[in-house]
C-alpha positions as CSV (number, residue, x, y, z in Angstrom):
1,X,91.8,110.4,40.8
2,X,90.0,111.6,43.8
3,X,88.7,109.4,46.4
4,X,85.4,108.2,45.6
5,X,83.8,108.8,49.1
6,X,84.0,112.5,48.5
7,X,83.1,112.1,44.4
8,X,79.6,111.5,44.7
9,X,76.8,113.2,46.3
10,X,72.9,112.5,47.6
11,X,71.4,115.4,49.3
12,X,74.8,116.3,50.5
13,X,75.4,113.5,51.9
14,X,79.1,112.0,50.5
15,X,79.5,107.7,49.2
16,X,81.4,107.2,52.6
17,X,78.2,107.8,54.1
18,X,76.3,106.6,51.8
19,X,77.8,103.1,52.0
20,X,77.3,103.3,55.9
21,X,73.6,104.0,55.4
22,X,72.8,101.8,53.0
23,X,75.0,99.1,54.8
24,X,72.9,99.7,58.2
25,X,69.5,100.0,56.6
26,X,71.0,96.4,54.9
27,X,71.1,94.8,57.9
28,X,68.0,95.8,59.2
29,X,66.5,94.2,56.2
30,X,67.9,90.8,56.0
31,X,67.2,90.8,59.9
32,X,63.6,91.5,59.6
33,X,63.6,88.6,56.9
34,X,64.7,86.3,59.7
35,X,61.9,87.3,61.9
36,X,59.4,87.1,59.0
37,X,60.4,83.9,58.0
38,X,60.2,82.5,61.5
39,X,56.6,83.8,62.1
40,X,56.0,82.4,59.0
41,X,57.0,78.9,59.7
42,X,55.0,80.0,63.4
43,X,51.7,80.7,60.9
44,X,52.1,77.3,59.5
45,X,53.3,77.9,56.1
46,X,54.9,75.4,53.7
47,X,58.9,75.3,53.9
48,X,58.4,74.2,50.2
49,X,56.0,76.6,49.5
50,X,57.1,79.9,51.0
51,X,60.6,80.1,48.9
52,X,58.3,79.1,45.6
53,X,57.0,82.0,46.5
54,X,59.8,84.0,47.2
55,X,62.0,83.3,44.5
56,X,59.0,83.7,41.8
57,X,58.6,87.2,43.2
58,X,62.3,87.8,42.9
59,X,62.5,86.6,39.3
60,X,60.2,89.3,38.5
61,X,62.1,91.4,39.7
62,X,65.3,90.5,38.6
63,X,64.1,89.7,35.0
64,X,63.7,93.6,33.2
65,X,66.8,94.4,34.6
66,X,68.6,91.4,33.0
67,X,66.9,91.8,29.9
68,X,67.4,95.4,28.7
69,X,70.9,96.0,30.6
70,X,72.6,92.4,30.2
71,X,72.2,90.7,27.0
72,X,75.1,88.0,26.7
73,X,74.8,84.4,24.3
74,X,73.2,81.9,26.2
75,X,74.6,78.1,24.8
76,X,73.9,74.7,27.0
77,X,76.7,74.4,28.6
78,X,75.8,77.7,30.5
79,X,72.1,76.2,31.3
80,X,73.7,73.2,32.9
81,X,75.8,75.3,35.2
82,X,72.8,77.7,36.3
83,X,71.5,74.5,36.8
84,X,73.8,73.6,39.2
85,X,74.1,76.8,40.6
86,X,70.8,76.8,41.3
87,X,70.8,73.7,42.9
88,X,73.8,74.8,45.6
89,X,72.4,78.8,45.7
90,X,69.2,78.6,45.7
91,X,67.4,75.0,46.1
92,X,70.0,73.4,48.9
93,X,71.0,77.0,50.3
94,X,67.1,78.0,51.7
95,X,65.6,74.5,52.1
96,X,68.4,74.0,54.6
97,X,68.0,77.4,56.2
98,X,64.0,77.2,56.4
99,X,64.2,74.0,58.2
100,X,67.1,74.6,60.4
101,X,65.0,78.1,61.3
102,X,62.0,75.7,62.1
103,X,64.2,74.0,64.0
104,X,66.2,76.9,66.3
105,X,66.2,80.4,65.9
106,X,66.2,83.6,63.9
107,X,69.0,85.2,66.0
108,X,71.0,81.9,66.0
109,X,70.4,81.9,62.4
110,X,71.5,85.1,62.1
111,X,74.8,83.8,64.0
112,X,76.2,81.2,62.4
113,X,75.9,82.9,58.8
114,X,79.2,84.9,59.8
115,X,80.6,81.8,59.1
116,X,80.2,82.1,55.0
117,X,83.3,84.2,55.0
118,X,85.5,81.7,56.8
119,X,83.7,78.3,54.5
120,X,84.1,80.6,51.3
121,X,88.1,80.9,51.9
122,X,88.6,77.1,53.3
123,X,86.5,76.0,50.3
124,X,88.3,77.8,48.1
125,X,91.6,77.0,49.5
126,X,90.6,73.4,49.0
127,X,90.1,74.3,45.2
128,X,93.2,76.2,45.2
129,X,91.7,79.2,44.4
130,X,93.1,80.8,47.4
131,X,96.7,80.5,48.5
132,X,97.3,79.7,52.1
133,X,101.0,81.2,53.6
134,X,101.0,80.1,57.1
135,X,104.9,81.4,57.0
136,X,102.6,84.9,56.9
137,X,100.8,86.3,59.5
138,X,97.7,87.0,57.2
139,X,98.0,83.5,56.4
140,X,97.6,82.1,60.1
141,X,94.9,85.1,60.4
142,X,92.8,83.5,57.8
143,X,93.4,79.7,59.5
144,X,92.7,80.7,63.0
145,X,89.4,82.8,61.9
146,X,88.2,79.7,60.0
147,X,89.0,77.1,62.9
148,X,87.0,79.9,65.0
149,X,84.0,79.7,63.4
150,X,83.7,76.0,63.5
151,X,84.7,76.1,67.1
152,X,81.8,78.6,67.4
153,X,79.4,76.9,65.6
154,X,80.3,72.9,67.2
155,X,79.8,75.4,70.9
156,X,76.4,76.1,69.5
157,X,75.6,72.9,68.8
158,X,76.9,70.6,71.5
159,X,76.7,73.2,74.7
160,X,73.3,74.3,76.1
161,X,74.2,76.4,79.4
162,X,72.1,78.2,81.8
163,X,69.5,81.1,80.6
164,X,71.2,84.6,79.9
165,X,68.1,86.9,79.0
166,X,65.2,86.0,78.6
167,X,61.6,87.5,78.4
168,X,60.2,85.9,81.0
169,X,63.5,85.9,82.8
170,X,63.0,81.7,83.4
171,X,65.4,79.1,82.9
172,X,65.7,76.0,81.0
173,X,68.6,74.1,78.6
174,X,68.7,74.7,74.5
175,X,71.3,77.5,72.8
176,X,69.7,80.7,71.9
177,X,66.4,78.8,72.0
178,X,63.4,80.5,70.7
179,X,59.9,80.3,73.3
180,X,58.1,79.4,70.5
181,X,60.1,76.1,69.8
182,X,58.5,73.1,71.1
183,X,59.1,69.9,72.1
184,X,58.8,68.5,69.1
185,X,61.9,70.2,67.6
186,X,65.3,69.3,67.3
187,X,67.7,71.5,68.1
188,X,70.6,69.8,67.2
189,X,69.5,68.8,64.0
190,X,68.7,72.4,63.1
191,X,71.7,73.2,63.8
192,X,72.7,70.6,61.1
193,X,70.5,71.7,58.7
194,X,71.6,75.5,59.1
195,X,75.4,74.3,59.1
196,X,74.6,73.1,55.6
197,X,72.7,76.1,54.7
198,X,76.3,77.6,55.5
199,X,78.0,75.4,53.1
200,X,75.6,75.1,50.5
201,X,76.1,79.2,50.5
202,X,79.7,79.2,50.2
203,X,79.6,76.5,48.0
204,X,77.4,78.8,46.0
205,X,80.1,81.7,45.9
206,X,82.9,79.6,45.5
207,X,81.2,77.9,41.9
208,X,80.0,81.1,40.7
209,X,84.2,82.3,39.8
210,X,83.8,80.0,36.9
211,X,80.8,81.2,35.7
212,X,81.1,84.5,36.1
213,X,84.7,84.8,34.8
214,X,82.7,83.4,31.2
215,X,79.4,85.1,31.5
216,X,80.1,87.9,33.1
217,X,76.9,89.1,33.4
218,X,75.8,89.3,37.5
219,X,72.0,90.2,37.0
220,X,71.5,87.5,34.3
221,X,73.4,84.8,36.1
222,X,71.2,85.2,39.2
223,X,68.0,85.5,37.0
224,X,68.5,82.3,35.5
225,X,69.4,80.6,38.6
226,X,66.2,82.1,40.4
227,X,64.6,80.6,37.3
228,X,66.1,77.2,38.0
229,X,65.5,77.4,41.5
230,X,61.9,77.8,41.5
231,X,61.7,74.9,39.0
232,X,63.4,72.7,41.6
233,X,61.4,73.9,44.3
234,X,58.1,73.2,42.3
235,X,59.7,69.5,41.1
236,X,60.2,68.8,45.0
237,X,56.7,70.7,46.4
238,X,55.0,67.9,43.9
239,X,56.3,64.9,45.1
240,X,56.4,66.3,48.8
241,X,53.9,69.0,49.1
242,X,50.4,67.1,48.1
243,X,48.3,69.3,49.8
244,X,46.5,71.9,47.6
245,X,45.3,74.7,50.8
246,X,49.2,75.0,51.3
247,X,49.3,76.7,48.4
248,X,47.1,79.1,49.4
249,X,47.1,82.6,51.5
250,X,45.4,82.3,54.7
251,X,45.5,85.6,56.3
252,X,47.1,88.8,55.5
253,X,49.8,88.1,57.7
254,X,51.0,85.2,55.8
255,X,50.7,87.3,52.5
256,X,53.1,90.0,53.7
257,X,55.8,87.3,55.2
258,X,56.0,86.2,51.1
259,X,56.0,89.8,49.8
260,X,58.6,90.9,52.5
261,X,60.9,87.8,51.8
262,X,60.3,88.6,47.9
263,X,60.7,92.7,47.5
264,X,63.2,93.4,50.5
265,X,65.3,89.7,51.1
266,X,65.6,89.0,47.3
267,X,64.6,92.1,45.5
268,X,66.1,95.1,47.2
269,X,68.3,93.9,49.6
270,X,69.9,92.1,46.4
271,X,70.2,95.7,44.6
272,X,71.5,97.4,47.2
273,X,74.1,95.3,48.1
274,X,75.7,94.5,44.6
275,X,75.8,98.4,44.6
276,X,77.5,98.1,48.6
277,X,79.9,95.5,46.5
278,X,80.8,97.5,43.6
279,X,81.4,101.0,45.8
280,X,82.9,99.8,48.5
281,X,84.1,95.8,48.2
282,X,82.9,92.3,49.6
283,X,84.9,93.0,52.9
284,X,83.3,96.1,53.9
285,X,80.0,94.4,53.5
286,X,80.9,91.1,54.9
287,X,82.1,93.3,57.8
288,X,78.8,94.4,58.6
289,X,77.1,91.2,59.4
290,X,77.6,90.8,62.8
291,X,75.4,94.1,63.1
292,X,72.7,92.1,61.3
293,X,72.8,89.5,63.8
294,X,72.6,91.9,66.6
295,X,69.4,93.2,65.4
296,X,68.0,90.4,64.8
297,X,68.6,89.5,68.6
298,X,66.7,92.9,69.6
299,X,63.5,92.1,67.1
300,X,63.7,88.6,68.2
301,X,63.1,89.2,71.7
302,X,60.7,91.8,71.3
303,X,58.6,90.1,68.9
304,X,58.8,86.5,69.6
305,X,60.2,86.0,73.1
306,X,63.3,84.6,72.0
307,X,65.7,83.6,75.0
308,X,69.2,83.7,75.1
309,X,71.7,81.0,76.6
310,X,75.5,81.0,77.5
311,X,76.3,78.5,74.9
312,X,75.0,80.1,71.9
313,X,76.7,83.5,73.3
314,X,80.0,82.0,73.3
315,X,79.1,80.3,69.9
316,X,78.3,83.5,68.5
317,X,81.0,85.5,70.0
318,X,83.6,82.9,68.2
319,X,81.7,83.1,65.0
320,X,82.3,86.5,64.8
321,X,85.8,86.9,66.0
322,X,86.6,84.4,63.1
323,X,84.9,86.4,60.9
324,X,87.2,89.5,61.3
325,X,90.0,87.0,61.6
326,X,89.4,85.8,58.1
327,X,88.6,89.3,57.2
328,X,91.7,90.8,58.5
329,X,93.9,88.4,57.1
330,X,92.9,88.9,53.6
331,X,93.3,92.8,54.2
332,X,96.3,92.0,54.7
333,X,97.0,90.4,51.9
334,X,95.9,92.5,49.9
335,X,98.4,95.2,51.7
336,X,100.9,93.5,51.3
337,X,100.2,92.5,47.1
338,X,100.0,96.5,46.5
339,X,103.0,97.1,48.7
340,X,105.2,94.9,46.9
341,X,103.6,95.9,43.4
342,X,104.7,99.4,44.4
343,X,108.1,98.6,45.5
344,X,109.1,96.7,42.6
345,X,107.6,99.0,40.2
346,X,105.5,96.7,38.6
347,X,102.5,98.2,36.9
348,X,100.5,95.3,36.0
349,X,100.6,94.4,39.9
350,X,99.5,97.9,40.8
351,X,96.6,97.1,38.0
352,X,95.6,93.6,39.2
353,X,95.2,95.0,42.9
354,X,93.8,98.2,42.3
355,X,90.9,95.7,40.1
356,X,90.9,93.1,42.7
357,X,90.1,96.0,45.5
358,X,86.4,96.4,44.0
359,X,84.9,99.7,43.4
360,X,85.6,101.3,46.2
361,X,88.6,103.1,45.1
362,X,90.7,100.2,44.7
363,X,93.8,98.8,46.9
364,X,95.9,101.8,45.2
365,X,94.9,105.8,45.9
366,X,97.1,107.9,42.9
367,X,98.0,110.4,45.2
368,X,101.2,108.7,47.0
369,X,100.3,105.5,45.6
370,X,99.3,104.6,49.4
371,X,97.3,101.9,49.8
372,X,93.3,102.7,50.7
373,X,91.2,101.2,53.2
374,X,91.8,97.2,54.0
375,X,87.5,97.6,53.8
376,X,87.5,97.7,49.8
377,X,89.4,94.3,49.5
378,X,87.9,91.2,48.1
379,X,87.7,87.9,50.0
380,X,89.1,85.5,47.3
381,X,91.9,86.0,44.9
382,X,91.4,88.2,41.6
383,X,90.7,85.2,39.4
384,X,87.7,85.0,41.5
385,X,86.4,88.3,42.6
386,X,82.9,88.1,40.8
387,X,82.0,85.8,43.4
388,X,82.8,87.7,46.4
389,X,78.8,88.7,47.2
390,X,79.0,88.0,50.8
């Protein structure tokens, strides 16, 4: 079989590329949905009313697709679990991110979301979905990446530091603090808030394995727990939200912040990367992030004055490094599954990892039987690959 990134072509242009593009053009997405979010929280806009909004604009999107390419049996016990999916994925996942974002930062926010990798394997190691060899160097990989990230993000959160860049070039205390924050913020508590926007995330991936492995049916599954997910929201905005002009568009500005976080967070950003996912694996997308969170940085400062302080940069820098800790370890892994697979001869193993190494080509190339880039592997094991939407 020949290599995928040379099989299909758009104006010329081979999938290698393509995947770059689209994973760039990604990144630039989800990091103007950062900045939109936090000029919409700036505007005054409901934190229980803006993903109402968001979500009902991604249903509708989401909805045709599900219907007329997925059509699987829906029974009860699959409502409860979108339920419950919604609830981690959807309901606990942004109401924790938009008020930790009210809170901090969009580039900090940005930050501490390359994290999710390193949650997603200690959660699921807790489950025993994922096997833990710390007699293997992809093993202590995976450990030390995790206990990074949490070293990053308790640097974030307990160490201030002086002023690295800045706007205005002045001083002051507060990690990655954005100008617009005032006084009546709490930083560490946002900080809380977007740590359990982490969890709630990986949480999310982690519970979907079940699901999926019996409905397997991606675009339906998120449907209905966008469905669920706005009904929460609205059951919460009732109680929480009484006034009625929150529900209302007060300027064009706040009008486009909804439709951005709708169409591009939800709606294409979604699309394109299931497709990233399917040609090219969870790790090569998850590998990307840190790109998102540099731009984020750049449209931060230029468009709300966001300063920078040591301690977040340290934060961030750990973060990250866990991240392609984590990453690297579960490359190898995978290496070493299709290595042994081929050594002993054992077809079904060559199967299993050439499945488990996404669309991308797989973990196996048939000429040689060499394994193919450590970029197409998944982050959990193959009992739980539908998941693996970082």
């Amino acid at each position: 079989m020949a290599d995928s990134g040379e099989g299909r072509r758009v104006c010329g242009m081979p999938e290698k590329a393509q995947l770059h593009v689209a994973m760039l053009l990604l990144q630039f997405g989800y990091a103007g949905f950062h900045v939109v979010s936090r000029l919409a929280l700036n505007m005054g806009i409901s934190k229980l009313v803006f993903p109402v909004y968001r979500n009902i604009i991604a249903l509708c999107l989401l909805v045709p697709f599900a219907y007329f390419l997925e059509k699987p049996q829906l029974t009860l016990n699959f409502v409860v679990q979108f339920f419950l999916l919604a609830l981690c994925g959807i309901t606990a996942n942004q109401g924790f991110y938009l008020l930790g974002l009210d809170n901090t930062s969009p580039t900090f926010a940005s930050a501490i979301q390359n994290s999710v990798p390193a949650i997603t394997f200690a959660m699921a190691a807790a489950l025993r979905i994922e096997k833990v060899r710390l007699d293997r160097r992809d093993g202590v990989a995976k450990v030390a990446g995790t206990l990074a990230c949490v070293a990053g993000a308790s640097v974030i959160t307990l160490y201030k530091g002086p002023t690295i860049f800045g706007p205005s070039g002045s001083g002051g205390g507060g990690g990655l603090e954005l100008a617009a924050v005032g006084g009546d913020k709490n930083w560490t508590l946002g900080c809380v808030y977007l740590i359990g926007h982490c969890l709630s995330w990986s949480g999310w991936l982690v519970l979907q394995a079940p699901v999926l492995k019996k409905y397997p049916a991606r675009l339906s599954v998120t449907s209905y727990t966008c469905f669920f997910g706005v009904i929460q929201f609205l059951v919460i905005a009732a109680f929480m939200e009484r006034d009625a002009e929150a529900w209302k568009f007060h300027s064009g500005s706040e009008l486009f912040t909804i439709l951005y976080a709708g169409f591009i967070a939800s709606g294409v950003a979604f699309a394109v990367q299931i497709w990233c996912i399917d040609r090219g694996g969870p790790v090569f997308v998850a590998v990307y992030q840190p790109v998102q969170t540099l731009v984020v940085a750049i449209m931060a400062s230029l468009t709300l004055g966001e300063k920078f302080y040591l301690g977040g940069i340290i934060g961030a820098v750990l973060i990250v490094a866990g991240l392609y800790l984590v990453l690297w370890g579960k490359s190898e892994e995978r290496a070493r599954v299709a290595r042994d697979a081929v050594s002993g001869g054992d077809r079904e193993g060559l199967l299993v990892a050439a499945a488990a190494g996404g669309g991308g080509g797989g973990i196996v190339r048939s000429a040689g039987n060499k394994a193919a880039s450590a970029a197409t592997q998944p982050l959990l094991l193959p009992s739980s690959t539908p998941t693996d939407n970082v």
